[in-house]
C-alpha positions in Angstrom: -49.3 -249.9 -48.6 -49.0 -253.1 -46.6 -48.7 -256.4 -48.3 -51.9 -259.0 -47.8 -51.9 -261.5 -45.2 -49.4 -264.5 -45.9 -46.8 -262.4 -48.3 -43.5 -261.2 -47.6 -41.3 -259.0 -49.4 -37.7 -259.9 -50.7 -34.4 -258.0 -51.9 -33.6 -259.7 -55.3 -29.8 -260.4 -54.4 -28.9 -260.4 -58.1 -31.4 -257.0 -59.4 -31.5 -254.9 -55.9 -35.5 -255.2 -57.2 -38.3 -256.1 -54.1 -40.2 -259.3 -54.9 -42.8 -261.0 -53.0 -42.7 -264.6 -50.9 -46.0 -266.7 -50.6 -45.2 -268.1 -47.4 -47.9 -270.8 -47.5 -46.3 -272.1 -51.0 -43.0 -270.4 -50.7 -43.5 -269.2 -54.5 -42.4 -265.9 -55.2 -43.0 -262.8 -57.6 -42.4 -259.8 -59.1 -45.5 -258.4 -58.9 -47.5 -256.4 -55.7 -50.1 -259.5 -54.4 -53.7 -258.2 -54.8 -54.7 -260.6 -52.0 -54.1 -262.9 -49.4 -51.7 -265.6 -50.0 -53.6 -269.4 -50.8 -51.7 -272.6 -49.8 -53.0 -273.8 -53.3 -51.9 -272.6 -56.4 -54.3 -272.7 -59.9 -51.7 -274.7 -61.9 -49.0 -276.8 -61.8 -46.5 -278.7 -63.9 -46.0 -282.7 -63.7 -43.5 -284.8 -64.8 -44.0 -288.5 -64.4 -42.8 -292.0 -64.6 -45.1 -295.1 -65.7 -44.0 -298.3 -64.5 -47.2 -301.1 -65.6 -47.8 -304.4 -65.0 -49.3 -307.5 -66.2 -52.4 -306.4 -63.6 -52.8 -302.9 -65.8 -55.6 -301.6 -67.5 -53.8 -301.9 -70.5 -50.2 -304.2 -70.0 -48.3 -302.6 -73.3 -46.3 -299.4 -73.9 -44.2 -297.7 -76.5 -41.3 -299.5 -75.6 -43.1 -302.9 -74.8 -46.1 -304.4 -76.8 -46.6 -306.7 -73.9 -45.8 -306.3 -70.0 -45.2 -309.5 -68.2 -44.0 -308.3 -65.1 -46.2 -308.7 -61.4 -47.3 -305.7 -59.3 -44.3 -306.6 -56.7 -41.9 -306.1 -59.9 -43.5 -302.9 -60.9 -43.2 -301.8 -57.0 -39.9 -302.7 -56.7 -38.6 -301.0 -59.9 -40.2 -297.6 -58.3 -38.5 -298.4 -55.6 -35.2 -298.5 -57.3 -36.2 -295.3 -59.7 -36.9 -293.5 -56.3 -33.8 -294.3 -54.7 -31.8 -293.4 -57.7 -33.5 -289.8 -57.8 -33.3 -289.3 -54.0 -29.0 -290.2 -54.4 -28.6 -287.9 -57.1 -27.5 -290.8 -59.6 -30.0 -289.4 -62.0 -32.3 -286.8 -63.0 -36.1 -287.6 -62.7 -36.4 -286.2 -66.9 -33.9 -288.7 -67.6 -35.3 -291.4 -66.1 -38.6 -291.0 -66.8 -37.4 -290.6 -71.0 -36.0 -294.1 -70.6 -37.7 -296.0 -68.1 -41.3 -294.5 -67.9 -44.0 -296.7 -69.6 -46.1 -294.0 -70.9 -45.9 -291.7 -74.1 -45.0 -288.6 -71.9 -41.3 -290.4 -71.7 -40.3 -288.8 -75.0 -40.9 -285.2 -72.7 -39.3 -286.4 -69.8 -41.9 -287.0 -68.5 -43.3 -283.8 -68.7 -47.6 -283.8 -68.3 -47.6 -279.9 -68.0 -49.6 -277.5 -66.3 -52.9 -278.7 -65.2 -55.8 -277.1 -62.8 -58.2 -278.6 -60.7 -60.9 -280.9 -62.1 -58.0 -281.7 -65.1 -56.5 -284.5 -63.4 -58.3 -287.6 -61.2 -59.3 -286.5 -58.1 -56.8 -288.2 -55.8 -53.5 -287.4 -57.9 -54.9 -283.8 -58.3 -55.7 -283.4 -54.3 -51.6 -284.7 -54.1 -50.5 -282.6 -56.3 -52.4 -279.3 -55.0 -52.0 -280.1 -51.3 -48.3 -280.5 -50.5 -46.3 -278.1 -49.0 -42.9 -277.7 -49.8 -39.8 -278.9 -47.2 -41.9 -281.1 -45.9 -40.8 -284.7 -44.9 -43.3 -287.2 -43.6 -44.2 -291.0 -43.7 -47.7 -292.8 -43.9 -49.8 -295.0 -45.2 -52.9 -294.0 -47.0 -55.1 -296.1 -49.1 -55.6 -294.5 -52.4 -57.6 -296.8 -54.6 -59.1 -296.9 -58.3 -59.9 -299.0 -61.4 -56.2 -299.5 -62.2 -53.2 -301.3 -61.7 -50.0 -299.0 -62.5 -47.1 -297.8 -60.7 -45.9 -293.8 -61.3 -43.4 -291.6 -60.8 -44.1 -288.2 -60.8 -42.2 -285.1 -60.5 -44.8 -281.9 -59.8 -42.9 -278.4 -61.0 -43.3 -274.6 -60.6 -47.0 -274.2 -59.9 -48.3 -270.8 -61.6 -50.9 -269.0 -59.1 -52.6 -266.1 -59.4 -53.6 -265.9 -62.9 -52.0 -290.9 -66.1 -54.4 -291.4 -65.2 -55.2 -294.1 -62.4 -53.8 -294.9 -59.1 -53.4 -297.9 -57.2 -52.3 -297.9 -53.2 -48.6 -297.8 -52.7 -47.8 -294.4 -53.7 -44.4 -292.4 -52.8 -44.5 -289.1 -52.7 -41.7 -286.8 -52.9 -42.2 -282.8 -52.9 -38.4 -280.7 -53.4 -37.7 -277.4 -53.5 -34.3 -276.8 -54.5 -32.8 -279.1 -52.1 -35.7 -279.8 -49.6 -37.2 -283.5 -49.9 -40.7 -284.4 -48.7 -41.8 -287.9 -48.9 -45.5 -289.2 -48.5 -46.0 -293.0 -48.2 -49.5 -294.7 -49.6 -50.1 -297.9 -49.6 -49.6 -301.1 -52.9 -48.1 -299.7 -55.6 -45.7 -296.9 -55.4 -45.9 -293.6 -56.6 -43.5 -290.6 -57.0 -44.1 -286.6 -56.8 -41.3 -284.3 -56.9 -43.0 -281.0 -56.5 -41.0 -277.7 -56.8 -41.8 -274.0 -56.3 -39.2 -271.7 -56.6 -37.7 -268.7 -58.5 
C-alpha cells in the first residue's frame, strides 16, 4: 500500500518500528495516514507571555494592581524576554511563570490546545500557518481593540483526530533547534511553535 500524498515513512532509531513524517508540518506518527498530509493541523498547544501597559484594556495583573509602564517599555521588555529565549539564558515556561502579566503564568504560560475559531482570528491564522525551520523578517500590521504585548510559545500541534493583539509582533516557530522569526509591526509578540516526536 503506498502512503498518501505528503507522508513519508521513518525507521524509529530507538524501536526498529516504521513511523510516518508529515512533510508539510514535519509531525510524525505511529499510525498508517488515512489521507493526504495538510500543512495545518486541528490543534495546537500555546504557551505565552503577557507583557501590558498603561495603554491596555485593562493595565493590572496578578502580580501588579496597577501598570504604569508606556507601550515602548512593554516593547522593549519583549524585546529583552526574546533575546533571552533566542540565547538560551532561559526557558520560555520560566519566563513566562515570572514575568508574564497574565494568569496563565502560574502554567508557564501554558494556554493549551486550541482549534480554529477558539482563538482571535489573527493569533489563530499565526499560530496555524507557520511552518517549522523557517526564518523570515517583515513587517505586518496586525491590529485590534487592545494594547498588550505577548510572548508566545506554540507546542506539539495534534492533527488528525489572550486575547488581543496590537502591531509589533515577533514571531518565533522552533523545532528542536530550528528558529523562525516573523516580524509585525508596534508591539511585539512572541511564538515558539514546535512539532516534533
Amino acid at each position: 500500500m503506498s502512503l498518501p500524498e505528503g507522508w513519508i515513512s521513518r525507521i524509529s532509531s530507538n524501536t526498529g518500528k516504521t513511523y510516518y513524517v508529515n512533510t508539510e508540518t514535519q509531525e510524525s506518527q505511529w499510525e498508517f495516514p488515512q489521507h493526504p498530509a495538510s500543512a495545518n493541523p486541528d490543534k495546537v498547544r500555546c504557551l505565552h507571555l503577557l507583557v501590558k501597559h498603561s495603554g491596555s484594556r485593562r493595565p493590572s495583573s496578578w502580580k501588579e494592581a496597577s501598570i504604569t509602564r508606556t507601550e515602548d517599555e512593554a516593547l522593549q521588555i519583549i524585546k529583552k524576554h526574546k533575546e533571552r529565549i533566542e540565547s538560551g539564558d532561559v526557558d520560555f515556561s520560566e519566563l513566562a511563570r515570572t514575568k508574564s502579566d497574565c494568569g496563565s503564568a502560574q502554567k508557564g504560560g501554558d494556554l493549551g490546545y486550541f482549534g480554529r475559531g477558539q482563538m482571535q482570528k489573527p493569533f489563530e491564522d499565526a499560530a496555524f500557518q507557520l511552518k517549522v525551520g523557517q526564518l523570515r523578517s517583515s513587517l505586518h500590521g496586525i491590529r485590534d481593540s487592545s494594547d498588550q504585548a505577548y510572548c508566545v510559545n506554540c507546542l506539539p500541534s495534534i492533527s488528525n483526530a489572550h486575547r488581543f493583539f496590537t502591531r509589533f509582533s515577533l514571531l518565533l516557530v522552533i523545532k528542536r533547534f530550528s528558529v523562525e522569526i516573523l516580524f509585525f509591526g508596534l508591539l511585539c509578540t512572541i511564538y515558539l511553535v514546535s512539532w516534533s516526536r
